[in-house]
C-alpha positions in Angstrom: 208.5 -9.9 28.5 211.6 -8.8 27.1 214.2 -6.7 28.7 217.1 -5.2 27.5 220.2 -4.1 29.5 222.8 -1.4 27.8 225.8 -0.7 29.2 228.8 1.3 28.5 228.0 4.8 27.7 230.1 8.2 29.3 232.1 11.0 28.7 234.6 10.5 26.4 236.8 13.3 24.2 236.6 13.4 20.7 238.3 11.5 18.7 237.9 8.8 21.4 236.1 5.3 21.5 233.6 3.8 23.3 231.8 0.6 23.3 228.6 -0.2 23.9 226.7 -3.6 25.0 223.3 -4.7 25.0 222.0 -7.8 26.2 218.5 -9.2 25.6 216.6 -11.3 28.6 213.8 -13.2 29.2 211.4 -14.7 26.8 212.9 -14.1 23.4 210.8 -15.4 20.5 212.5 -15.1 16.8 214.8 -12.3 16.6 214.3 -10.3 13.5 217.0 -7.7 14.4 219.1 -6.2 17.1 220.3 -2.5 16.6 221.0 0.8 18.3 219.1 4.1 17.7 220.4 8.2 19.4 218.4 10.5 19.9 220.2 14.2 20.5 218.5 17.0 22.4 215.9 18.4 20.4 216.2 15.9 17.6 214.2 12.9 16.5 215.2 9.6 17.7 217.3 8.4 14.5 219.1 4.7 13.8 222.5 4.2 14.0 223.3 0.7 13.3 221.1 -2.3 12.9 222.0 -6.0 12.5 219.5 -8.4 11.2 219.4 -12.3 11.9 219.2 -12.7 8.0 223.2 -11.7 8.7 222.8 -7.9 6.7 223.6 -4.4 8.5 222.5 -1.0 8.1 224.2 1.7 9.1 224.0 5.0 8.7 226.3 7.3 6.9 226.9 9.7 9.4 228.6 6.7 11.3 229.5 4.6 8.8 233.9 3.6 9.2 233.7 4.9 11.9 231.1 2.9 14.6 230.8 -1.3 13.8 227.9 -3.0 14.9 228.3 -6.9 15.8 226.4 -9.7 17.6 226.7 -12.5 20.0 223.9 -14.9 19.0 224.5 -17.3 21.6 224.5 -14.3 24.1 221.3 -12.2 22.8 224.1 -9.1 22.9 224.6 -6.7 20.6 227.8 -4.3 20.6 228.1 -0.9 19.1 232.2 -0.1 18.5 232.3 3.8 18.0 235.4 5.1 17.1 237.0 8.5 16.2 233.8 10.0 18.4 232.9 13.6 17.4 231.0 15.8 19.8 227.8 15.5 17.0 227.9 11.6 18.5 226.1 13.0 21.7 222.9 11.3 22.5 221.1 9.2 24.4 221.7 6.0 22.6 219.2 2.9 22.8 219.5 -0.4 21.8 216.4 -1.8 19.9 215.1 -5.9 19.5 212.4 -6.9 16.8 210.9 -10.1 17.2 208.1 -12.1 15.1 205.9 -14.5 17.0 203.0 -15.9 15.1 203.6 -13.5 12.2 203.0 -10.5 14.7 206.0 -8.3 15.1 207.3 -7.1 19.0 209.2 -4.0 19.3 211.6 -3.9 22.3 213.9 -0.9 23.8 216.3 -0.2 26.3 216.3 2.0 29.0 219.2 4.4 26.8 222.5 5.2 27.7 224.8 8.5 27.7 227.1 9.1 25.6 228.7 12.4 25.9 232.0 13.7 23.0 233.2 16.6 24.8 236.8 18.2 25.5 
């Protein structure tokens, strides 16, 4: 089983920053990619960054120069930088692990965190 710990969500004004960790545990086969996903109130879950092992990064437009995604191999952690937050950055946000094992692939999630752009 894998289990994923995020940290560092809150309240935060706009135009602020946060930072966001994740750190994988337990029995971690081959990591495909490590990423964080939002999901607003009323809205569809929706990706927001996503690092691969292959060493390429998505992200999406609505955050991209502003939020950087990066990765601590040795550590199983992945980080979310968001910067110049705007209060459309509220969401639940969830960190996301993809591993292969024997050509089958396992989808992992956190348990979310809050982050909240209000004045």
């Amino acid at each position: 089983q894998v289990h994923l710990v995020e940290s560092g969500g809150g309240l935060v004004q706009p135009g602020g920053s946060l930072r966001l960790s994740c750190a994988a545990s337990g029995r971690i086969f081959s990591i495909k990619s490590m990423g964080w996903y939002r999901q607003a109130p009323g809205k569809e879950r929706e990706s927001v960054a996503v690092t691969t092992s292959g060493g390429s990064t998505n992200v999406a437009d609505s955050v991209k120069g502003r939020f950087t995604i990066s990765r601590d191999n040795a550590k199983n952690t992945v980080y979310l930088q968001m910067n110049t937050l705007k209060p459309e950055d509220t969401a639940v946000y969830y960190c996301n692990l993809v591993s292969i094992k024997m050509g089958f692939q396992y989808n992992y999630w956190g348990q979310g965190t809050q982050v909240t752009v209000s004045s």
